[in-house]
mmCIF file of the N, C-alpha and C atoms, coordinates in Angstrom:
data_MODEL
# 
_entry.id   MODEL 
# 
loop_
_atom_site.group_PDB 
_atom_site.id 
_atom_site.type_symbol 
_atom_site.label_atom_id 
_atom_site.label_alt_id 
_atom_site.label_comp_id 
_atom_site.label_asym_id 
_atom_site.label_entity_id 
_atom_site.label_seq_id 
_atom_site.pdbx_PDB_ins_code 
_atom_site.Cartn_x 
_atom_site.Cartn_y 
_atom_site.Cartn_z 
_atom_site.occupancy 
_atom_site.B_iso_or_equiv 
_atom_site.pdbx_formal_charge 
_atom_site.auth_seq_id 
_atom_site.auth_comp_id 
_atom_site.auth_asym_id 
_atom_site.auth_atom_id 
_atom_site.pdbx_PDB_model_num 
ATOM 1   N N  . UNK A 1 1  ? 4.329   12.949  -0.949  1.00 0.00 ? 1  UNK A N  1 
ATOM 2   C CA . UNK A 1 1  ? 3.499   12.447  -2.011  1.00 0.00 ? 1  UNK A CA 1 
ATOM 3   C C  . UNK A 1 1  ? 2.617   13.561  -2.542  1.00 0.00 ? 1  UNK A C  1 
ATOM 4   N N  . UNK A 1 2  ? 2.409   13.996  -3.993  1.00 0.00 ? 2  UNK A N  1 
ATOM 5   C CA . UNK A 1 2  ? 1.803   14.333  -4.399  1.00 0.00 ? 2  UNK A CA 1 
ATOM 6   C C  . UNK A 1 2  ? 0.620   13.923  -4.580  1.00 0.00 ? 2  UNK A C  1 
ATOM 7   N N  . UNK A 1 3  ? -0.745  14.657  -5.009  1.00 0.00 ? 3  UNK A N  1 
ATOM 8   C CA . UNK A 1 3  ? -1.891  14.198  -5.429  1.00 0.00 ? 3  UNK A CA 1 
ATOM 9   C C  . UNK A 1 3  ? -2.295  14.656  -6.661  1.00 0.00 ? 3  UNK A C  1 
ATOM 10  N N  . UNK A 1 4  ? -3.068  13.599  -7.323  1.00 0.00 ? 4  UNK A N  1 
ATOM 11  C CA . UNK A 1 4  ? -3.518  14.171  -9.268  1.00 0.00 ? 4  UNK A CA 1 
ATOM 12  C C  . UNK A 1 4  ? -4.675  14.571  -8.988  1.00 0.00 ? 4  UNK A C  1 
ATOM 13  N N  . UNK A 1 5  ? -5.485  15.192  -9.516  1.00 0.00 ? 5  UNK A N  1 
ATOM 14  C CA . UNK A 1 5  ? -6.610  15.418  -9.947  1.00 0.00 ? 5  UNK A CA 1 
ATOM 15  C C  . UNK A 1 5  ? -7.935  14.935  -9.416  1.00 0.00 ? 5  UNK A C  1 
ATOM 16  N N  . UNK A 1 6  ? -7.628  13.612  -9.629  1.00 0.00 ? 6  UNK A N  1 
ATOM 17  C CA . UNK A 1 6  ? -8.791  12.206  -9.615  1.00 0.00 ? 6  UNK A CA 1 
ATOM 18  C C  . UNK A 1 6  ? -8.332  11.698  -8.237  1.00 0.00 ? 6  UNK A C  1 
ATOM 19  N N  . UNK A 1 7  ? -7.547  12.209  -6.970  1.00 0.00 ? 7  UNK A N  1 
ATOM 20  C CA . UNK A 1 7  ? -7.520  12.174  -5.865  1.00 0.00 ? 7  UNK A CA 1 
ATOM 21  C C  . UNK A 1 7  ? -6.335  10.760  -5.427  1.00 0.00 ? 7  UNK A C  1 
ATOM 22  N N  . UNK A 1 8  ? -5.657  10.815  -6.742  1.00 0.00 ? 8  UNK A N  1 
ATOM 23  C CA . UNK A 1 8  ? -4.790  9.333   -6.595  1.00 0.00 ? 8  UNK A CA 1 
ATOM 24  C C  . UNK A 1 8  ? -3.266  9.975   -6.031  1.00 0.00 ? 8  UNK A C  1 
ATOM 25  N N  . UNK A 1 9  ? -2.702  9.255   -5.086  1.00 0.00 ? 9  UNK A N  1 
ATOM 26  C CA . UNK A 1 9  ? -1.644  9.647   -4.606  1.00 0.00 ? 9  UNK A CA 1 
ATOM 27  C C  . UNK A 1 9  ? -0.239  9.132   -5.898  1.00 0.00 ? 9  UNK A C  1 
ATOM 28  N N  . UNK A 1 10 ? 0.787   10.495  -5.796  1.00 0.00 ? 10 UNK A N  1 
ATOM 29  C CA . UNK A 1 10 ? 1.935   9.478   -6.570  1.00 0.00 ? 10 UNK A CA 1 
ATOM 30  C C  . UNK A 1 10 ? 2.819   9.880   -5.594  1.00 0.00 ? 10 UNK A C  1 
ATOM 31  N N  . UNK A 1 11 ? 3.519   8.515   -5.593  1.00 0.00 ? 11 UNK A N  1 
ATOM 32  C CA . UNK A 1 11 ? 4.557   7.955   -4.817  1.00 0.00 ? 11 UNK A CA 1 
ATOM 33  C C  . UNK A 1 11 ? 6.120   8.397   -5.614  1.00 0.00 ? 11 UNK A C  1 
ATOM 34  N N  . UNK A 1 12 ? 6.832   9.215   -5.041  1.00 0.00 ? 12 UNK A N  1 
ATOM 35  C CA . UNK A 1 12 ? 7.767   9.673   -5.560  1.00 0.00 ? 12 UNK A CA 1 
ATOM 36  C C  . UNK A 1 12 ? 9.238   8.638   -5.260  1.00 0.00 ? 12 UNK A C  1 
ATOM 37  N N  . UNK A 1 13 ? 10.096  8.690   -6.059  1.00 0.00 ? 13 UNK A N  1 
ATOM 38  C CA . UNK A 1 13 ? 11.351  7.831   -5.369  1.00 0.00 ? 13 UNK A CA 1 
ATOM 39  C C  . UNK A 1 13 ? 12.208  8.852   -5.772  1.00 0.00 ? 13 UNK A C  1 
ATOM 40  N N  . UNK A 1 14 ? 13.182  8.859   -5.347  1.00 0.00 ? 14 UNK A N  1 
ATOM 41  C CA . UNK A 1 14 ? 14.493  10.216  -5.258  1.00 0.00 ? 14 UNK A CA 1 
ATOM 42  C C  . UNK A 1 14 ? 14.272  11.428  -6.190  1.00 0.00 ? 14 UNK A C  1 
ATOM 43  N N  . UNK A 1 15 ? 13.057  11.842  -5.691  1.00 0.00 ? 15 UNK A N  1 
ATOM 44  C CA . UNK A 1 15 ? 12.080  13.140  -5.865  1.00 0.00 ? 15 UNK A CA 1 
ATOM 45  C C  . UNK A 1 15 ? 11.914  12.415  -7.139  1.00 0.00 ? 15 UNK A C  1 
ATOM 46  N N  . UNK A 1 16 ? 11.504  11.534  -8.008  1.00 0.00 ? 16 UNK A N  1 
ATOM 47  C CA . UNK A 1 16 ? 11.012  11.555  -9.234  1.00 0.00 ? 16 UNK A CA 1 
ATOM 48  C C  . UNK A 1 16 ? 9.856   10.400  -9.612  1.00 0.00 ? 16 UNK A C  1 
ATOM 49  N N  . UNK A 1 17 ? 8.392   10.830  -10.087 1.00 0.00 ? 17 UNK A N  1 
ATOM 50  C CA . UNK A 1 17 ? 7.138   10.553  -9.950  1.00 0.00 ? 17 UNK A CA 1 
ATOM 51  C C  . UNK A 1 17 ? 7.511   8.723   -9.974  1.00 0.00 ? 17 UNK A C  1 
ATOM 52  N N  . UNK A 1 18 ? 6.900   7.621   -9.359  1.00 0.00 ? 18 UNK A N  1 
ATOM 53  C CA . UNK A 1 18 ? 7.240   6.244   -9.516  1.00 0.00 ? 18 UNK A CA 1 
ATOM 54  C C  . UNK A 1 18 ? 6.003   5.241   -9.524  1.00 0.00 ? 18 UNK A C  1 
ATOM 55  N N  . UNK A 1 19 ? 5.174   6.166   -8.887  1.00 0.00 ? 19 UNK A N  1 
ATOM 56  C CA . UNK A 1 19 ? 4.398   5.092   -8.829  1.00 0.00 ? 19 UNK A CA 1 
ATOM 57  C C  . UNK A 1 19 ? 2.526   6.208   -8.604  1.00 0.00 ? 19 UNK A C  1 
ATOM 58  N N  . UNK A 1 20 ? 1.588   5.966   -9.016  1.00 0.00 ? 20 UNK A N  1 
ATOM 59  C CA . UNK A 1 20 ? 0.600   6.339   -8.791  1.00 0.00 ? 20 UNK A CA 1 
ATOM 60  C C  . UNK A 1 20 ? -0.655  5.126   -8.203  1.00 0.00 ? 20 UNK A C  1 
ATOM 61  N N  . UNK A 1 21 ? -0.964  5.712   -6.955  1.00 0.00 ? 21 UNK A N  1 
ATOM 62  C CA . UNK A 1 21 ? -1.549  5.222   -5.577  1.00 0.00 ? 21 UNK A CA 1 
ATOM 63  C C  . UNK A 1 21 ? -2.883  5.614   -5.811  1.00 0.00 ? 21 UNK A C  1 
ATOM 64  N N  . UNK A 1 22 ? -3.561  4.159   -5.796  1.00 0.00 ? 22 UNK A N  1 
ATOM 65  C CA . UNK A 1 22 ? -5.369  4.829   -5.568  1.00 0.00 ? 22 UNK A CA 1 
ATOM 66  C C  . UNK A 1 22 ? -5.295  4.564   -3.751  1.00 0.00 ? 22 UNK A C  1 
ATOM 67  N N  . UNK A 1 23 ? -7.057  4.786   -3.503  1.00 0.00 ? 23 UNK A N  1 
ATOM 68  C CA . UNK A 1 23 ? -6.814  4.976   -2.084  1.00 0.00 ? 23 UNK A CA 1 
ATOM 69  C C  . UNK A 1 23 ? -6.527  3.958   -1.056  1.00 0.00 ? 23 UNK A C  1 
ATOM 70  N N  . UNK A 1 24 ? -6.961  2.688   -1.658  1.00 0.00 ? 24 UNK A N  1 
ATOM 71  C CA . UNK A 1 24 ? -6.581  1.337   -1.227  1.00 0.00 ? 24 UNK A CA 1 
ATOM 72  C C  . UNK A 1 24 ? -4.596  1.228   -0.790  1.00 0.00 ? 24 UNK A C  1 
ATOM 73  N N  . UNK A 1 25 ? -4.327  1.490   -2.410  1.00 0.00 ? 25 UNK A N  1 
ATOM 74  C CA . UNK A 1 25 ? -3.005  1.354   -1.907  1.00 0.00 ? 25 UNK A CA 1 
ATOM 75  C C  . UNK A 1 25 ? -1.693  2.344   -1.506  1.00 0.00 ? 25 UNK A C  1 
ATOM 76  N N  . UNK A 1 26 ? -2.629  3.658   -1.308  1.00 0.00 ? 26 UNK A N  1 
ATOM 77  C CA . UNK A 1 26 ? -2.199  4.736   -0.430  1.00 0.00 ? 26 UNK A CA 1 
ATOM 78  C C  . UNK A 1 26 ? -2.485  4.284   0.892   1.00 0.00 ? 26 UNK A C  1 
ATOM 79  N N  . UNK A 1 27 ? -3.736  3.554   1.606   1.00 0.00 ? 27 UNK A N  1 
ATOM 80  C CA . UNK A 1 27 ? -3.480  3.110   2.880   1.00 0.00 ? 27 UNK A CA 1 
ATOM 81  C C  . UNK A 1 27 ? -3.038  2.256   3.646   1.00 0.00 ? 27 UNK A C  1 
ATOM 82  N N  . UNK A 1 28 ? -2.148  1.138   2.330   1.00 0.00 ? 28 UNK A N  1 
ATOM 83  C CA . UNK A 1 28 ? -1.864  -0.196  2.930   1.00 0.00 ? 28 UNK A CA 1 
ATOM 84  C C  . UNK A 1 28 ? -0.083  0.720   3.126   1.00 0.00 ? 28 UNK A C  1 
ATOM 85  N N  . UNK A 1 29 ? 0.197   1.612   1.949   1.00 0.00 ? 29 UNK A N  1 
ATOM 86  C CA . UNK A 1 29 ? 1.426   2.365   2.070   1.00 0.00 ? 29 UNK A CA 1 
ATOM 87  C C  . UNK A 1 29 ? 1.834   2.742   3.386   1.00 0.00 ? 29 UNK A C  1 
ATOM 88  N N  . UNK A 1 30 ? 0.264   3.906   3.616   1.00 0.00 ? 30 UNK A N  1 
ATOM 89  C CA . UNK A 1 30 ? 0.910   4.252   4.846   1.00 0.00 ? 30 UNK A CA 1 
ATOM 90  C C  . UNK A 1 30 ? 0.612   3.844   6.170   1.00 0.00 ? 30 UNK A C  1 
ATOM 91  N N  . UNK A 1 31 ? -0.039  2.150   6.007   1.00 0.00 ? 31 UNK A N  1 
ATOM 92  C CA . UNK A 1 31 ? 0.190   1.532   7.086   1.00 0.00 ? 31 UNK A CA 1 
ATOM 93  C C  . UNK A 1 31 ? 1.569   0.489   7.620   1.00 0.00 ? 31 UNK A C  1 
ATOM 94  N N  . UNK A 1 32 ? 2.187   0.356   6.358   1.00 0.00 ? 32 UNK A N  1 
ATOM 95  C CA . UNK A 1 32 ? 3.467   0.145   6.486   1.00 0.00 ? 32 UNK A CA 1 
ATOM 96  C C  . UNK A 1 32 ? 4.549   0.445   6.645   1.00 0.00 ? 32 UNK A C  1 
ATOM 97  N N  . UNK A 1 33 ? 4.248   2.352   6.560   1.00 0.00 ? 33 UNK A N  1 
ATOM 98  C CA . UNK A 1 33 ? 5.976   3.229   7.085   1.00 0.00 ? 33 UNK A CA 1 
ATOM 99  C C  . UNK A 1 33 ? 5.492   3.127   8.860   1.00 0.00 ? 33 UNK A C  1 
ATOM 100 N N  . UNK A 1 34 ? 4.251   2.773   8.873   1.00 0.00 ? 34 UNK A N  1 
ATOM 101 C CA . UNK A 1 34 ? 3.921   2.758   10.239  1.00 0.00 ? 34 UNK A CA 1 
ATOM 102 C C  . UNK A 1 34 ? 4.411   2.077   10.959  1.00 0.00 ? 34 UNK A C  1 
ATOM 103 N N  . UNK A 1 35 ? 4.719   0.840   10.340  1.00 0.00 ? 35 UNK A N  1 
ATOM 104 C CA . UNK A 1 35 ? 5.223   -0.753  11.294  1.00 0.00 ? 35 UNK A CA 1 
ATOM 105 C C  . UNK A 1 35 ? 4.164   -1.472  11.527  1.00 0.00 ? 35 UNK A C  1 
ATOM 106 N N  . UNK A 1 36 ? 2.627   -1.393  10.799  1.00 0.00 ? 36 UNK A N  1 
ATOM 107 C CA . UNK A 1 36 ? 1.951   -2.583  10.666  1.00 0.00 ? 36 UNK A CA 1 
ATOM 108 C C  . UNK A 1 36 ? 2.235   -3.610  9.866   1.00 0.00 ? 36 UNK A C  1 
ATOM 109 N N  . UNK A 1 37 ? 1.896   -5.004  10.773  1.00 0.00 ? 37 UNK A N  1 
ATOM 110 C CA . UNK A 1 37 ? 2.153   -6.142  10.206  1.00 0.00 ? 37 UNK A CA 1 
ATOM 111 C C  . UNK A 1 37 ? 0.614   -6.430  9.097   1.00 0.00 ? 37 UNK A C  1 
ATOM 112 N N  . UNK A 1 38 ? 1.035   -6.947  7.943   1.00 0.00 ? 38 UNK A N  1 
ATOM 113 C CA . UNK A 1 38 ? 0.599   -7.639  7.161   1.00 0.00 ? 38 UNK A CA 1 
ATOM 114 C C  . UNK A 1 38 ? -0.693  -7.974  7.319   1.00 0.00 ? 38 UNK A C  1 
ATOM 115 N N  . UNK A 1 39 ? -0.990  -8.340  8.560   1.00 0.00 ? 39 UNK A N  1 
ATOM 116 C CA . UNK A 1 39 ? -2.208  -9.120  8.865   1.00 0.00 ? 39 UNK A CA 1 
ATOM 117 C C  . UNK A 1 39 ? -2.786  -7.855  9.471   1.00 0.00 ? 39 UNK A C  1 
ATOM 118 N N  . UNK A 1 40 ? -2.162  -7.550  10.042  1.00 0.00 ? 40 UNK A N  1 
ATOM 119 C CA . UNK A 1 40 ? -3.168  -5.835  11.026  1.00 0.00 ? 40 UNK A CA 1 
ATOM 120 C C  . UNK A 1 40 ? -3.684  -5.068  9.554   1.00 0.00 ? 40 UNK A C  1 
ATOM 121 N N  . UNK A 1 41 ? -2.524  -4.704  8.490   1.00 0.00 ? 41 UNK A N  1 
ATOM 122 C CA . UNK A 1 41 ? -3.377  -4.278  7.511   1.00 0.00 ? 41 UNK A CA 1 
ATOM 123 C C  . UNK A 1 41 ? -4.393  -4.763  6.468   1.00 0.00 ? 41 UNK A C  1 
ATOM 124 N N  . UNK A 1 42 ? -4.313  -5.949  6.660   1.00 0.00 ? 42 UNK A N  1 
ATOM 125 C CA . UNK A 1 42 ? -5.737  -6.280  6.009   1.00 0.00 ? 42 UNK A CA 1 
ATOM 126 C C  . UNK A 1 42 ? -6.690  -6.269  6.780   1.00 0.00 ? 42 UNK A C  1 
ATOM 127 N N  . UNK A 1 43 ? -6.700  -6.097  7.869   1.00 0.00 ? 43 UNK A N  1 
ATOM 128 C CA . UNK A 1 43 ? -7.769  -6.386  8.746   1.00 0.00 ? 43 UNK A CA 1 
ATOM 129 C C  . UNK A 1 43 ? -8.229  -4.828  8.882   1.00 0.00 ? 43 UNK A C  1 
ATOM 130 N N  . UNK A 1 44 ? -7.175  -4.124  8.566   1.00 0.00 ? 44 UNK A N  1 
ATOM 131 C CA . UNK A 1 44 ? -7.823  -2.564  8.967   1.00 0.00 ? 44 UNK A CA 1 
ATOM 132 C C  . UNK A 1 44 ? -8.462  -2.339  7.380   1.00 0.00 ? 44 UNK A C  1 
ATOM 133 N N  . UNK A 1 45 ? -7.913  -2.825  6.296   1.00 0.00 ? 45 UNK A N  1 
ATOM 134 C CA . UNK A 1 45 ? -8.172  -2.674  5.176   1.00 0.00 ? 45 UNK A CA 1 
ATOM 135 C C  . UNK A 1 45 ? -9.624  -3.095  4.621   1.00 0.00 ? 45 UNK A C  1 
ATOM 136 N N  . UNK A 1 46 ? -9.741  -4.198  5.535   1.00 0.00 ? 46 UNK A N  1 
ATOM 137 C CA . UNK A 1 46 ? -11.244 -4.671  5.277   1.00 0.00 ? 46 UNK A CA 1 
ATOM 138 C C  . UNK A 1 46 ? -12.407 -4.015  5.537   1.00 0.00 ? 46 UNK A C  1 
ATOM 139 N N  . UNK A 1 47 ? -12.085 -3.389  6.911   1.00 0.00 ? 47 UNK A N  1 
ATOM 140 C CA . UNK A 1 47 ? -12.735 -2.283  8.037   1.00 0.00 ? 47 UNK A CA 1 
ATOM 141 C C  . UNK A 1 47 ? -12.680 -1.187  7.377   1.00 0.00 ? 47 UNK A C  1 
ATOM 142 N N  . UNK A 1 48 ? -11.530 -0.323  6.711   1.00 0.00 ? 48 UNK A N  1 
ATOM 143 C CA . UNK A 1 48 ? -11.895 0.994   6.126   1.00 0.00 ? 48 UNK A CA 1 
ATOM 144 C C  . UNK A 1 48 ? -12.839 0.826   4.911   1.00 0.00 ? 48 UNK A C  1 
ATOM 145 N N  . UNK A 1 49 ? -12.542 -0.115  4.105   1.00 0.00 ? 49 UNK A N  1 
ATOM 146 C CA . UNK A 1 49 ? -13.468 0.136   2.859   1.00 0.00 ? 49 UNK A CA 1 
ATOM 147 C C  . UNK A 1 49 ? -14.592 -1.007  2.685   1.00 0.00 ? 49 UNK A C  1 
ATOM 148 N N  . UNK A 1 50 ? -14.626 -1.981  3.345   1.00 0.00 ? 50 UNK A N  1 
ATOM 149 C CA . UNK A 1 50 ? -15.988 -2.669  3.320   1.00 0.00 ? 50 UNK A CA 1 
ATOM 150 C C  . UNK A 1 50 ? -15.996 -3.362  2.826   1.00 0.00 ? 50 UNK A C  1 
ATOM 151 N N  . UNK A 1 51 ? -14.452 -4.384  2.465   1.00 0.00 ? 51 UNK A N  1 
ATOM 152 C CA . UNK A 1 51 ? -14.489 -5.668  1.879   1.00 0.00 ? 51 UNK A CA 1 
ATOM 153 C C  . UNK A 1 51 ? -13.919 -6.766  2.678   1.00 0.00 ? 51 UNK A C  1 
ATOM 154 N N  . UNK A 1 52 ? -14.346 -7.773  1.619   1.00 0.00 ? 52 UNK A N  1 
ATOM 155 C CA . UNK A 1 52 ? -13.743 -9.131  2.846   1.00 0.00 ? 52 UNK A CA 1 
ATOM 156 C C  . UNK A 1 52 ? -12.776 -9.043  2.663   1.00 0.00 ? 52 UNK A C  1 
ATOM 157 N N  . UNK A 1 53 ? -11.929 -9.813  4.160   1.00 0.00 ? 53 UNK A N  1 
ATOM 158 C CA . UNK A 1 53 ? -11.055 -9.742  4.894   1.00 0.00 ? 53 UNK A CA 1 
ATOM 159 C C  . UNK A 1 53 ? -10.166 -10.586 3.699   1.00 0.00 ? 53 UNK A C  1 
ATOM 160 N N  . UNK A 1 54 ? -10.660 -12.135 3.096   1.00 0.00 ? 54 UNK A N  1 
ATOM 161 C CA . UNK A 1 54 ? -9.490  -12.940 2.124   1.00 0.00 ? 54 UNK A CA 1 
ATOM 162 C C  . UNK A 1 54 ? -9.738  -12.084 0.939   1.00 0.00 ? 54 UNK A C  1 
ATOM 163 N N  . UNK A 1 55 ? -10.206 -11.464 0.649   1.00 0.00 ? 55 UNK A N  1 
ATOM 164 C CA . UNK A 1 55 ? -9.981  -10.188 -0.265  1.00 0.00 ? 55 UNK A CA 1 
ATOM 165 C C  . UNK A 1 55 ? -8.653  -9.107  -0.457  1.00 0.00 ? 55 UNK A C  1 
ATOM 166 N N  . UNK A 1 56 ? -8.917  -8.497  0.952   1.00 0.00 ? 56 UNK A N  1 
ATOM 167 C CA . UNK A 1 56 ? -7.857  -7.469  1.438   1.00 0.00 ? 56 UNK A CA 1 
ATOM 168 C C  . UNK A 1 56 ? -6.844  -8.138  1.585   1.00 0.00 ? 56 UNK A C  1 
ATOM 169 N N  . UNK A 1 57 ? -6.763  -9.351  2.349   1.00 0.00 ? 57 UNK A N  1 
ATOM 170 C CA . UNK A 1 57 ? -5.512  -10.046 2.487   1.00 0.00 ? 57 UNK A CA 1 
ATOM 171 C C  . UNK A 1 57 ? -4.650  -10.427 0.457   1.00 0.00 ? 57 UNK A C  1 
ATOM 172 N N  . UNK A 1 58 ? -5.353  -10.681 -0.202  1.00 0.00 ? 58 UNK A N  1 
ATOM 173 C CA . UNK A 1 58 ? -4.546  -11.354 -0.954  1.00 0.00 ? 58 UNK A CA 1 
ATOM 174 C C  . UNK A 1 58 ? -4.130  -9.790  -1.871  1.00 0.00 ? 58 UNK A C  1 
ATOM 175 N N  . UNK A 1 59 ? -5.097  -8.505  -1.818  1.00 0.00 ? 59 UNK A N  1 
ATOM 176 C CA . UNK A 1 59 ? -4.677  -7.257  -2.272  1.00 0.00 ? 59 UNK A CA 1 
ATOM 177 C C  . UNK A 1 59 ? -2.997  -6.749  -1.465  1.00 0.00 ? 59 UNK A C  1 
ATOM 178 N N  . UNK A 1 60 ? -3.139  -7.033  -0.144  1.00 0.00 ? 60 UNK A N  1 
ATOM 179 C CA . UNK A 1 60 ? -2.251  -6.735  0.491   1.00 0.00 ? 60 UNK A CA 1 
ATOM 180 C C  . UNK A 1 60 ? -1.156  -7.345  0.266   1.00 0.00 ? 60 UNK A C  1 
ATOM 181 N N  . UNK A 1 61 ? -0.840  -8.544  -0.233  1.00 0.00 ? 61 UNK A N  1 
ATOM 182 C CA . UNK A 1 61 ? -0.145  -9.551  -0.512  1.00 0.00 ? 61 UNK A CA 1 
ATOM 183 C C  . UNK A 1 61 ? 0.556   -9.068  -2.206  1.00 0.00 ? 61 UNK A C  1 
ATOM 184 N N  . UNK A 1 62 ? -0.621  -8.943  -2.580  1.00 0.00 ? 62 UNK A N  1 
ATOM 185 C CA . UNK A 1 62 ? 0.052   -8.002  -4.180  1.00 0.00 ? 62 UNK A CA 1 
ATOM 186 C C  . UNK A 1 62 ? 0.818   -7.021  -4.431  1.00 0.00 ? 62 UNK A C  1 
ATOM 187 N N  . UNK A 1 63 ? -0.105  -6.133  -3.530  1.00 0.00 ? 63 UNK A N  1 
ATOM 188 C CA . UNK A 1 63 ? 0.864   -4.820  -3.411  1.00 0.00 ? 63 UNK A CA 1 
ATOM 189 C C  . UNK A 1 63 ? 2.227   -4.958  -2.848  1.00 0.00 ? 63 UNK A C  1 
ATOM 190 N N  . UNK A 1 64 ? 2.205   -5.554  -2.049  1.00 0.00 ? 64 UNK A N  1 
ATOM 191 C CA . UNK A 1 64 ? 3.899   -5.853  -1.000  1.00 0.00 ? 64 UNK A CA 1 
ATOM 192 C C  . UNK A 1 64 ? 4.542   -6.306  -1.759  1.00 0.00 ? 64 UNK A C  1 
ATOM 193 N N  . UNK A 1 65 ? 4.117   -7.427  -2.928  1.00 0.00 ? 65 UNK A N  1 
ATOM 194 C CA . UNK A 1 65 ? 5.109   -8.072  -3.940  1.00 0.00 ? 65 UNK A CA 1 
ATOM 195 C C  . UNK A 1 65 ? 5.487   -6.976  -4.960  1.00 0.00 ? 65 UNK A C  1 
ATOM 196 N N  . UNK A 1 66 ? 4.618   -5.754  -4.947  1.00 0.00 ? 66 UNK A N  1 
ATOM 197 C CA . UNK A 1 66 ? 4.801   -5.214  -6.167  1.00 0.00 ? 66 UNK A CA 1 
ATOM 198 C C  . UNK A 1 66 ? 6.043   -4.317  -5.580  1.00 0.00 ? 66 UNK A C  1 
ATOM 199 N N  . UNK A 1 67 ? 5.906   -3.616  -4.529  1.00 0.00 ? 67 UNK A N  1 
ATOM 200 C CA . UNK A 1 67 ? 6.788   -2.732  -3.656  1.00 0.00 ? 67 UNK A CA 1 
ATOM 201 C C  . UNK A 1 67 ? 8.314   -3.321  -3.558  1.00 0.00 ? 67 UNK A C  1 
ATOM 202 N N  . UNK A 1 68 ? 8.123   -4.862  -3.136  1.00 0.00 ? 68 UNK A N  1 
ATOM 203 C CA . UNK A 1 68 ? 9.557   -5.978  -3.193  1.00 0.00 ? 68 UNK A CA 1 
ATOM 204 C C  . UNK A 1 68 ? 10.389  -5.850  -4.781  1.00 0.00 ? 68 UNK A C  1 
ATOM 205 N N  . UNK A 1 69 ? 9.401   -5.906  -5.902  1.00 0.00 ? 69 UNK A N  1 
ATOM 206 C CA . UNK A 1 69 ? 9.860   -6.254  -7.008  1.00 0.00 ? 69 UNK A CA 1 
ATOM 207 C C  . UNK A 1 69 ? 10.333  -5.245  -7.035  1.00 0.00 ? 69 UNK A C  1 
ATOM 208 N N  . UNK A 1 70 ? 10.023  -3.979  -6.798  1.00 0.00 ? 70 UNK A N  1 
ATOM 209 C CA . UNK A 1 70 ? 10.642  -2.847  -7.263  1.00 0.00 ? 70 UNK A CA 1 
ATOM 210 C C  . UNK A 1 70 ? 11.539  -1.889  -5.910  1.00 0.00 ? 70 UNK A C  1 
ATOM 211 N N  . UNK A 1 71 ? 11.642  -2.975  -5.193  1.00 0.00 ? 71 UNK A N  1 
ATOM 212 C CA . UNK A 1 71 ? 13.352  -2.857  -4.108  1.00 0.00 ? 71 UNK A CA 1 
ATOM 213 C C  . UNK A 1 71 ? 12.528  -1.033  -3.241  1.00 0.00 ? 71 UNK A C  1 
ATOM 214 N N  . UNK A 1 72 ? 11.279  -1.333  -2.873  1.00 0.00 ? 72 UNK A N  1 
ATOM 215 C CA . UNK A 1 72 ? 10.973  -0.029  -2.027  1.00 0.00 ? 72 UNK A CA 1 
ATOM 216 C C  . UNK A 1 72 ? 10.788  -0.744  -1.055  1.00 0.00 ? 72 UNK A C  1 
ATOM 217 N N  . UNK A 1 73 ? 10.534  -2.044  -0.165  1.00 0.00 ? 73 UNK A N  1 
ATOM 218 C CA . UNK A 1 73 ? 10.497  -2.439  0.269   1.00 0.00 ? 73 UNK A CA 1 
ATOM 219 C C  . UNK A 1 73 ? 10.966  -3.667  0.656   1.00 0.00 ? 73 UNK A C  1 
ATOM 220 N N  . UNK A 1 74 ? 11.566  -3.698  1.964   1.00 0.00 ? 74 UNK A N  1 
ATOM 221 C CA . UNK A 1 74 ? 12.319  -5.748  2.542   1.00 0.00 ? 74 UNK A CA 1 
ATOM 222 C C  . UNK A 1 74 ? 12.082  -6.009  3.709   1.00 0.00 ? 74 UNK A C  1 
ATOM 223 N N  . UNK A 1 75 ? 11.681  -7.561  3.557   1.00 0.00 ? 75 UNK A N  1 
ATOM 224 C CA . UNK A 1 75 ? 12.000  -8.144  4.751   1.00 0.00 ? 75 UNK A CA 1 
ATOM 225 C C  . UNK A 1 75 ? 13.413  -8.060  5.554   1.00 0.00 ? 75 UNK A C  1 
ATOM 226 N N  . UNK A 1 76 ? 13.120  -7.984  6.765   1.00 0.00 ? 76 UNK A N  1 
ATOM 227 C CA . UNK A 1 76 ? 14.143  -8.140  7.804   1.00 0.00 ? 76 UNK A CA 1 
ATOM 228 C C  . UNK A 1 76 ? 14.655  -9.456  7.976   1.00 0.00 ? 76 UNK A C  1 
ATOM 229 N N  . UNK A 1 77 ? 14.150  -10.344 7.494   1.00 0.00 ? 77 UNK A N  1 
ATOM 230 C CA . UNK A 1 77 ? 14.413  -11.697 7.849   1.00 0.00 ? 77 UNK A CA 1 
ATOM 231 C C  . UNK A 1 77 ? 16.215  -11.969 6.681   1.00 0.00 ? 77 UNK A C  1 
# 
């Protein structure tokens, strides 16, 4: 991942720029190549930046749909 200027991560897909990451959703990113579940990252999400928890949860919930819609991410199920 590259970084711009204004400290926002971009998310590359077969080396070509796809997506640009503020820091919120640079850390839910890379709590998910990690193998955190859903719920561990909102809960860490709440804890790093100082918001409520049904906050982070429904951010976390967005982003994952946004990642699904655009086939960077699947369930195993």
């Amino acid at each position: 991942m590259a970084k711009t200027s204004d400290g926002k991560a971009v998310m590359e897909v077969a080396g070509r720029p796809a997506f640009e990451l503020n820091p919120v959703a640079l850390s839910i990113w890379t709590k998910l190549t990690a193998g955190h579940s859903l719920r561990e990252i909102s809960s860490q999400i709440a804890a790093e930046f100082g918001a409520p928890e049904g906050v982070t949860a429904r951010d976390v919930q967005r982003f994952v749909k946004q990642l699904k819609d655009h086939l960077l991410v699947y369930d195993d199920n």
